[in-house]
Kinemage of the C-alpha trace (Angstrom):
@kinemage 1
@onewidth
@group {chain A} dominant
@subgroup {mainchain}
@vectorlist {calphas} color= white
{ca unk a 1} P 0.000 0.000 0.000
{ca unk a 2} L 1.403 2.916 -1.096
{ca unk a 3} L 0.417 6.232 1.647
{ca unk a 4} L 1.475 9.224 -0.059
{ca unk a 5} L 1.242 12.506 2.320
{ca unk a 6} L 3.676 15.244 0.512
{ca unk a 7} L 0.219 17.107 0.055
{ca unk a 8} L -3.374 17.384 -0.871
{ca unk a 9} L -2.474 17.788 -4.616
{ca unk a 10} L -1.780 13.922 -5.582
{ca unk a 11} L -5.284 13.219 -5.186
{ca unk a 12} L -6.797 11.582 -7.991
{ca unk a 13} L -10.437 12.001 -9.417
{ca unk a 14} L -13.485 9.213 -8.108
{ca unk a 15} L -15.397 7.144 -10.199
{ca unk a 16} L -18.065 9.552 -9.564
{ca unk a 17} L -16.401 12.252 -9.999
{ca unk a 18} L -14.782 10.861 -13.922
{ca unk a 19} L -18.730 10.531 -14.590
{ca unk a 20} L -19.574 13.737 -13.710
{ca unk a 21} L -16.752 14.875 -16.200
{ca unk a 22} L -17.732 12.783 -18.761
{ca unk a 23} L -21.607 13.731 -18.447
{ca unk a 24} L -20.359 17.668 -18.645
{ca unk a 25} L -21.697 19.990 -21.527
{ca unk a 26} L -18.808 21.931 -22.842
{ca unk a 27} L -18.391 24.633 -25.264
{ca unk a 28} L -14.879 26.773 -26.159
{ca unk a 29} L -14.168 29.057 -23.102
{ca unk a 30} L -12.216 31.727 -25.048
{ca unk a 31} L -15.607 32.561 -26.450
{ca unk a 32} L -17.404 31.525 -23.139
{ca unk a 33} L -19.079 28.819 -24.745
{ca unk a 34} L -18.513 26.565 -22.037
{ca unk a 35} L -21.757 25.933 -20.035
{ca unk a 36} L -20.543 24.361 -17.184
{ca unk a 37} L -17.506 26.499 -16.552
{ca unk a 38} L -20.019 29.258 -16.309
{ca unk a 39} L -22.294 27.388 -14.019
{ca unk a 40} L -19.259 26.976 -11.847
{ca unk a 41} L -18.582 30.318 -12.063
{ca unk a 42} L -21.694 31.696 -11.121
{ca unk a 43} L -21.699 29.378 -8.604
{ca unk a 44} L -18.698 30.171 -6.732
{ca unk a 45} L -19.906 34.053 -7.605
{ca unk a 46} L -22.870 33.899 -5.209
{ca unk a 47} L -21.759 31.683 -2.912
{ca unk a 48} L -19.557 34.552 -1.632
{ca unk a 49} L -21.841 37.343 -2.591
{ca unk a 50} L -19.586 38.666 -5.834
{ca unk a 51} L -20.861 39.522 -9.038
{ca unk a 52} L -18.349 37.978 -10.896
{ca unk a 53} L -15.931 34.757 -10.797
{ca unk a 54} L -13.362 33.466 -13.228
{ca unk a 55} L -11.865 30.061 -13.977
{ca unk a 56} L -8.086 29.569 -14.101
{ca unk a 57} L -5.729 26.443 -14.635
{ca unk a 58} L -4.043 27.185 -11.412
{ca unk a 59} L -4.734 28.729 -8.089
{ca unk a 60} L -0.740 30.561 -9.014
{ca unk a 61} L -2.183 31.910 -12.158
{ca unk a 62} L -5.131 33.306 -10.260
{ca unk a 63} L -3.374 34.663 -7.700
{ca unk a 64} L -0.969 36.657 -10.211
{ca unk a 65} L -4.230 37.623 -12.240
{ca unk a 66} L -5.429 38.920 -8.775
{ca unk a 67} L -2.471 40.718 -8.098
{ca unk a 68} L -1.551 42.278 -11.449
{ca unk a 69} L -5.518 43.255 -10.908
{ca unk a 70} L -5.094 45.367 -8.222
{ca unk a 71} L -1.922 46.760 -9.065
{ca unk a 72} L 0.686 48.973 -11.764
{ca unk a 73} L 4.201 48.395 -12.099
{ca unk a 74} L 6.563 49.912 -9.253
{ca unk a 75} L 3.648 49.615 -6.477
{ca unk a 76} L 4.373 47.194 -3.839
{ca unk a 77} L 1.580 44.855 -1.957
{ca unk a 78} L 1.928 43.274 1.812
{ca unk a 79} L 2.354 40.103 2.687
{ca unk a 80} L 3.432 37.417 5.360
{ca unk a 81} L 7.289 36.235 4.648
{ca unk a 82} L 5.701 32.506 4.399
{ca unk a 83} L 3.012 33.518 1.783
{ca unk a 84} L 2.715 31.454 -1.522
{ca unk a 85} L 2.727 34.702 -3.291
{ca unk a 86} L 6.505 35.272 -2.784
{ca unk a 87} L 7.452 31.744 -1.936
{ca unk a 88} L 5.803 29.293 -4.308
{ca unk a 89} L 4.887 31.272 -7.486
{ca unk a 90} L 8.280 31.377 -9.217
{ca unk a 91} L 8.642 35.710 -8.496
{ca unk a 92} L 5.542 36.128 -10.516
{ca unk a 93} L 4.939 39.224 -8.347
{ca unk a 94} L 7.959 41.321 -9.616
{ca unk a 95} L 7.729 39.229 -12.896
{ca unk a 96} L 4.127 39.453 -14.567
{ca unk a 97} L 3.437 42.889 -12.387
{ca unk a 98} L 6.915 44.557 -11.549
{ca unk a 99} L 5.623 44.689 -8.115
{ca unk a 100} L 7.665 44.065 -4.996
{ca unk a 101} L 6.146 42.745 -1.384
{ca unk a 102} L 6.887 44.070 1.984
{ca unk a 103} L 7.109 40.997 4.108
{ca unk a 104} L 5.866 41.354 7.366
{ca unk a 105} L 7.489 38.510 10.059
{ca unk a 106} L 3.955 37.184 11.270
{ca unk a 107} L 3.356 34.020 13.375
{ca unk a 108} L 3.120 30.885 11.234
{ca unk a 109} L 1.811 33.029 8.176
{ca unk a 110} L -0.033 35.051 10.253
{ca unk a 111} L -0.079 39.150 10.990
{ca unk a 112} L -1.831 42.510 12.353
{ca unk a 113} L -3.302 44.890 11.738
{ca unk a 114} L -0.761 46.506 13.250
{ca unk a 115} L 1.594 45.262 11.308
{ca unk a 116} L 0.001 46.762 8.169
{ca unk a 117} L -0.376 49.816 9.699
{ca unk a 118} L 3.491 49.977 9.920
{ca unk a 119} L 4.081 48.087 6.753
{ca unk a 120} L 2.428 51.175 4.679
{ca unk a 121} L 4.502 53.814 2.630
{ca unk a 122} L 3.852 56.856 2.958
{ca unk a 123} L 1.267 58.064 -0.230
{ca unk a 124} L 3.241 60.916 -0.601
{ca unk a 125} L 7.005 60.054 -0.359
{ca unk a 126} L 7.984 59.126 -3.691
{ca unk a 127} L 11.234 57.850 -2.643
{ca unk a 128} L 9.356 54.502 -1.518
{ca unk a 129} L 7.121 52.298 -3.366
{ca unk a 130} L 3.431 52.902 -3.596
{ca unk a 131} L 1.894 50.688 -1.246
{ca unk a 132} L -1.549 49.463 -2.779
{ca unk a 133} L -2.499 46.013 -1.704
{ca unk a 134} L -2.548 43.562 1.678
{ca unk a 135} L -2.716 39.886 0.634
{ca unk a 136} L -3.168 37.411 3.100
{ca unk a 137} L -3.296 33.295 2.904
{ca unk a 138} L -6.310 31.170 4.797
{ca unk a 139} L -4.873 28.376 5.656
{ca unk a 140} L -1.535 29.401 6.120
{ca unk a 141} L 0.978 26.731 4.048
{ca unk a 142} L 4.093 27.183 5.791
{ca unk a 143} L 2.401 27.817 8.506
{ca unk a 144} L 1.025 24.115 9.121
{ca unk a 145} L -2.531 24.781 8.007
{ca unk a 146} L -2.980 27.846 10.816
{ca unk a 147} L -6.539 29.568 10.446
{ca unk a 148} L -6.815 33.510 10.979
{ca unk a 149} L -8.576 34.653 13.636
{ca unk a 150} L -11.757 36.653 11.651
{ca unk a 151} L -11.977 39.397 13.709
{ca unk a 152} L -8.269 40.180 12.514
{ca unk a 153} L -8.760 39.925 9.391
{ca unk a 154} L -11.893 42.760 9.452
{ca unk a 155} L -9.936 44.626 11.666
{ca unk a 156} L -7.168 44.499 8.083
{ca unk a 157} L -9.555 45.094 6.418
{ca unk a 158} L -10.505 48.776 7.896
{ca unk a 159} L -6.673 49.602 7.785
{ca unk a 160} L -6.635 48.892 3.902
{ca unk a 161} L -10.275 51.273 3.750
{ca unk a 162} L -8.641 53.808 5.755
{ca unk a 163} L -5.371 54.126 3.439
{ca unk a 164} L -7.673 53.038 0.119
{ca unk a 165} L -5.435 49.574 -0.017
{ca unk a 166} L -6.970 46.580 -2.206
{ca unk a 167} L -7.479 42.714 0.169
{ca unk a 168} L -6.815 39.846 -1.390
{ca unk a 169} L -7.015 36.389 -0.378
{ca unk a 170} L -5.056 33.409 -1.588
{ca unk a 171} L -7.355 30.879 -0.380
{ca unk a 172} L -5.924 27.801 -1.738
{ca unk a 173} L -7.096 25.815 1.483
{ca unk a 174} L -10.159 28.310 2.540
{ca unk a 175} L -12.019 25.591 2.241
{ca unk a 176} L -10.133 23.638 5.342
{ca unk a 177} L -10.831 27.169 7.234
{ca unk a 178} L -14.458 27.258 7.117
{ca unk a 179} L -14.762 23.547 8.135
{ca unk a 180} L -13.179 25.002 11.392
{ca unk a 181} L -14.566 28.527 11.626
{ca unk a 182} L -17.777 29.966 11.992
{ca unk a 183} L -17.390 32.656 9.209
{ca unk a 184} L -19.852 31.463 5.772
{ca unk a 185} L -18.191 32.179 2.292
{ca unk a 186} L -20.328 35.767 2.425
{ca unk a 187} L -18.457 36.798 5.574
{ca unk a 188} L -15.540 36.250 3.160
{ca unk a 189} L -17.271 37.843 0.418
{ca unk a 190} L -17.927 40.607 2.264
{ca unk a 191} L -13.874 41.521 3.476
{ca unk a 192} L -11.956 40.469 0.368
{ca unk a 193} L -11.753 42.858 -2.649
{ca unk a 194} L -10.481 39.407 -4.533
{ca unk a 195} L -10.667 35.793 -3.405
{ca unk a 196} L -9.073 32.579 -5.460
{ca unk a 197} L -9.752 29.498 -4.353
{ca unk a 198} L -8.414 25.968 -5.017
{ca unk a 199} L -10.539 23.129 -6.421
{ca unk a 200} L -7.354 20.677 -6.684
{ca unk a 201} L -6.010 20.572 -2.942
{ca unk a 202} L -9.104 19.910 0.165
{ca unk a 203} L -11.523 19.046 -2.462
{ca unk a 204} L -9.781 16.711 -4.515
{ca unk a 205} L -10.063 18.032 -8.548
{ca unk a 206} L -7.355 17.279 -11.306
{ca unk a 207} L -6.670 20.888 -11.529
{ca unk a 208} L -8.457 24.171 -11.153
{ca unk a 209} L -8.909 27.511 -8.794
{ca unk a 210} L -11.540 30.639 -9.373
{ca unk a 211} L -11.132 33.884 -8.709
{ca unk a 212} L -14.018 36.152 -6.958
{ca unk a 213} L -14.949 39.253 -7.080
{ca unk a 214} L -16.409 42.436 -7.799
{ca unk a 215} L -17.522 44.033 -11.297
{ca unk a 216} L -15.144 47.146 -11.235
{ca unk a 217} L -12.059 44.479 -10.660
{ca unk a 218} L -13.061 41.657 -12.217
{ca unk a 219} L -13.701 43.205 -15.709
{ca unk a 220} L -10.199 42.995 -16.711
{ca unk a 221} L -9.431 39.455 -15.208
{ca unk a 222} L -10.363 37.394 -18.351
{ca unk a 223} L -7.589 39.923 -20.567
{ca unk a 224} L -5.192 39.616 -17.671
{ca unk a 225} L -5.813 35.458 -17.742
{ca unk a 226} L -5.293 35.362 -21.777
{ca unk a 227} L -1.739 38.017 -20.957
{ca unk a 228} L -0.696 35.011 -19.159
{ca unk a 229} L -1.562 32.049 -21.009
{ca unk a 230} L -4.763 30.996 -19.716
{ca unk a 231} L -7.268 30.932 -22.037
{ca unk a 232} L -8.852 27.552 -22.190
{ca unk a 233} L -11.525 25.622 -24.653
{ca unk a 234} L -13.339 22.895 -23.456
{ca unk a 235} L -12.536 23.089 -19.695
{ca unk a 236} L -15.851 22.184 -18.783
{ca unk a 237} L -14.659 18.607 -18.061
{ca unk a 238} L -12.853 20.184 -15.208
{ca unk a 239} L -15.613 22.629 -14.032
{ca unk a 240} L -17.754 19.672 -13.590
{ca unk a 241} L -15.296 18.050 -11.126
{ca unk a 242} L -15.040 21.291 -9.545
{ca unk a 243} L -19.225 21.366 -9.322
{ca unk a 244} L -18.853 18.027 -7.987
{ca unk a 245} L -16.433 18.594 -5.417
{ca unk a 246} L -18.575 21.739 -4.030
{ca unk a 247} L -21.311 19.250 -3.693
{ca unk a 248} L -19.747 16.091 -1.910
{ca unk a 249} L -16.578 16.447 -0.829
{ca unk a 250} L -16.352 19.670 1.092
{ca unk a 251} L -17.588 18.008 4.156
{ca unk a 252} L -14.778 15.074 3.814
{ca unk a 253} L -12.682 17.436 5.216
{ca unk a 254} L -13.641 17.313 9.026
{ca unk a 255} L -12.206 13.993 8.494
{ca unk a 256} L -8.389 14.984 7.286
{ca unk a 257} L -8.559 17.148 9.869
{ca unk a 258} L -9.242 14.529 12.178
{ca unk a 259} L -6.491 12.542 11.282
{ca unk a 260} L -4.203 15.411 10.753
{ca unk a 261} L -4.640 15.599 15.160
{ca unk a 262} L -4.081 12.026 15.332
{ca unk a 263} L -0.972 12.129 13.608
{ca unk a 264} L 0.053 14.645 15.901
{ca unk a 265} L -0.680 13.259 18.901
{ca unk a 266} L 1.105 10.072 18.107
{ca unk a 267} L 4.126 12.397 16.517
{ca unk a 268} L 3.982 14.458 20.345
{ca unk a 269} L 4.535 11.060 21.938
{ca unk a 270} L 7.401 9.406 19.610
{ca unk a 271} L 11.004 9.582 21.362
{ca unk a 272} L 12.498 10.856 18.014
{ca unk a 273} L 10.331 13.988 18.026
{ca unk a 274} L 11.951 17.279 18.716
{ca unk a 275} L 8.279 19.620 18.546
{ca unk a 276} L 5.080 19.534 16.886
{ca unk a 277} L 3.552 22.927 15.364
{ca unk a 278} L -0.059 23.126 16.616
{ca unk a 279} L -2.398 21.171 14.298
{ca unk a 280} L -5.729 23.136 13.190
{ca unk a 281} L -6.672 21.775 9.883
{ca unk a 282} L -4.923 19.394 7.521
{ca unk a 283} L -1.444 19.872 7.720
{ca unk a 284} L 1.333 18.740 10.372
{ca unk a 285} L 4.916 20.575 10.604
{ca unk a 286} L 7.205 19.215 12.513
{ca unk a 287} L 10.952 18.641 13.843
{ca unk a 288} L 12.972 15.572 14.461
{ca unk a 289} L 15.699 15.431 18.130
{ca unk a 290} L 19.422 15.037 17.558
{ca unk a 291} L 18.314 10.908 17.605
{ca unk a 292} L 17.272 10.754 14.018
{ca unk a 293} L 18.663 12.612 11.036
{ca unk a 294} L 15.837 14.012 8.534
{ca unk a 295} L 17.372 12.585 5.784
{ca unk a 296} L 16.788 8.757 7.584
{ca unk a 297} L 13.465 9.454 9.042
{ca unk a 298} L 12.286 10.036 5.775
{ca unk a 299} L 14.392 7.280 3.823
{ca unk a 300} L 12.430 4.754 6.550
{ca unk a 301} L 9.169 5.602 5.849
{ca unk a 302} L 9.653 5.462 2.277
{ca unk a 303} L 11.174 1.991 2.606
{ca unk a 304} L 8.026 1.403 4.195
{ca unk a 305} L 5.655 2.689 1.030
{ca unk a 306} L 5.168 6.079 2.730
{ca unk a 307} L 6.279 9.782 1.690
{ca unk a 308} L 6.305 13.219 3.045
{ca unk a 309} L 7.701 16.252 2.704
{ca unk a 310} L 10.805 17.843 3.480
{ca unk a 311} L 10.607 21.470 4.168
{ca unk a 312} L 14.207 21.875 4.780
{ca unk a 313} L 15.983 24.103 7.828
{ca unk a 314} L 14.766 20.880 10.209
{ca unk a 315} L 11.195 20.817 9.423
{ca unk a 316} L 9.472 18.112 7.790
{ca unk a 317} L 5.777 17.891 6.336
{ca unk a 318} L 2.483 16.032 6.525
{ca unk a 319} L -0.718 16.321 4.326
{ca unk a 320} L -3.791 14.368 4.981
{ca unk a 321} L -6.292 14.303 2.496
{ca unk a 322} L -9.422 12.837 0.819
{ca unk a 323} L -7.310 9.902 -1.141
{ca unk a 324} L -5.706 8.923 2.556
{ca unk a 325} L -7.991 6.455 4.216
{ca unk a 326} L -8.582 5.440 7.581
{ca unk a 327} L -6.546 2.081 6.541
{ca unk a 328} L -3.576 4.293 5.129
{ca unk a 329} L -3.827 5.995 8.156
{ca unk a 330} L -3.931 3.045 10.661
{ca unk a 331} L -0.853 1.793 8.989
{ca unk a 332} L 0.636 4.699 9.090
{ca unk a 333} L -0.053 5.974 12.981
{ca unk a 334} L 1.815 1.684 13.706
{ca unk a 335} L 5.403 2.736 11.225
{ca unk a 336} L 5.496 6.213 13.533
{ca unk a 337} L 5.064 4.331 16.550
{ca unk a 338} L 7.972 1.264 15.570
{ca unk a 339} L 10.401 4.014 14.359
């Protein structure tokens, strides 16, 4: 049995889910043809209150669409030092939008509104770069799958009002953060400027993310998306997983996250353990004692049919997800404990 946990992306598609993709009426995109991309998009649209959503291959893409959205060359946006945005997407930020990012040194992905307060250029000292937009991540990646506190992020959200700064959120694993909170996708809706969110990760599609929001931002999305390669034909097929995902699988997630805190607490009690970053949703972070190299922890399990990730500077990853089963995960929580 093979128990692969580098992450919630090597999930492959159900049997229902492959019929629901082959039953899917398609059209070409570029001319928005497609009828169930659209019904996905107006889906996702009003389940967050938005006007307008947009399709895109990959939650990266829609997160540089977002960002070259809200932006002009030479402005610079805010964001945690652990974001995806400046970790994960390859510099797209400086790249497709000459922007830079003024990290701020959160807690496990996490910040302020204090912190954006003192993040902000001035508006008037041209020395600087124009600060324009606050991004923020829900779950946090490197961050081990943290949730923001809600009230936080409104309290953000009047700083960016007050000094006429767009919100975005990368929500590549918002899904995993409303299982746990108590915030709907309008409470979302109703912060955010611009919201992507993943289809491929928590809810288990072949590919896919969509980007949310507003009329007055959104109108250029589907130009910036073609700018940057993205214009698709029949993607339908993959709009139907994504409508079938929304309607099953979202729920699936309580039990990853179950697991996730049962890995943990079999991690916390393992000799070769050095610390365990608190577990919230579906991901586990953690460090090995001077008994066990990194490099042999990981070449045991993998002798044993299992892999995970290594994050590098001591920390080491684990991602539970829909395709990991409670038999996957039984064997797995017996190799931890012989180690």
């Amino acid at each position: 049995m093979r128990i692969d946990l580098r992450s919630d992306t090597v999930t492959k598609p159900t049997k229902e889910m492959l019929e629901a993709m082959l039953d899917a009426k398609v059209g070409d995109d570029v001319y928005k043809e497609d009828e169930t991309v659209n019904k996905l998009e107006e889906r996702l649209a009003n389940m967050f209150g938005k006007s307008h959503a947009l399709f895109f291959p990959s939650g990266t893409m829609a997160n540089q669409a977002a960002i070259k959205l809200h932006t002009n060359p030479g402005d610079q946006l805010i964001c945690d030092k652990y974001s995806h945005v400046f970790n994960y997407e390859g510099g797209g930020v400086s790249f497709n939008s000459g922007v830079s990012c003024k990290l701020i040194d959160g807690n496990r992905g996490m910040f302020s509104a204090t912190d954006v307060i003192e993040a902000i250029n001035p508006p008037d000292f041209y020395h600087s770069p124009l600060t324009t937009l606050v991004e923020i991540e829900n779950t946090t990646n490197k961050g081990g799958g943290a949730c923001w506190d809600f009230n936080e992020i409104k309290k953000i959200r009047q700083v960016c009002n007050d000094n006429s700064l767009g919100l975005h959120l990368d929500g590549a694993r918002l899904w995993n953060a409303l299982i746990e909170g108590d915030e709907t996708t309008h409470d979302y809706g109703k912060v955010f400027d611009t919201i992507s969110v993943c289809l491929s990760k928590g809810l288990g599609c072949p590919l896919g993310s969509v980007l949310i929001g507003d009329e007055l931002l959104m109108k250029n999305a589907i130009r910036i998306r073609k700018i940057l390669g993205g214009g698709m034909r029949q993607i339908g097929f993959m709009a139907a997983a994504g409508l079938y995902a929304l309607d099953n699988n979202i729920e699936k997630l309580n039990e990853d996250h179950k697991k996730a805190k049962e890995i943990a607490s079999v991690l916390n009690n393992c000799t070769y353990i050095n610390s365990v970053e608190p577990v919230e949703t579906n991901i586990i972070i953690f460090s090995l004692n001077n008994t066990m190299s990194e490099l042999e922890f990981i070449n045991k399990l993998e002798s044993q049919s299992i892999f995970i990730s290594n994050l590098g500077r001591g920390k080491l990853r684990i991602v539970t997800h829909i395709d990991y089963s409670r038999d996957m995960h039984s064997r797995f929580l017996e190799v931890l404990s012989m180690l």
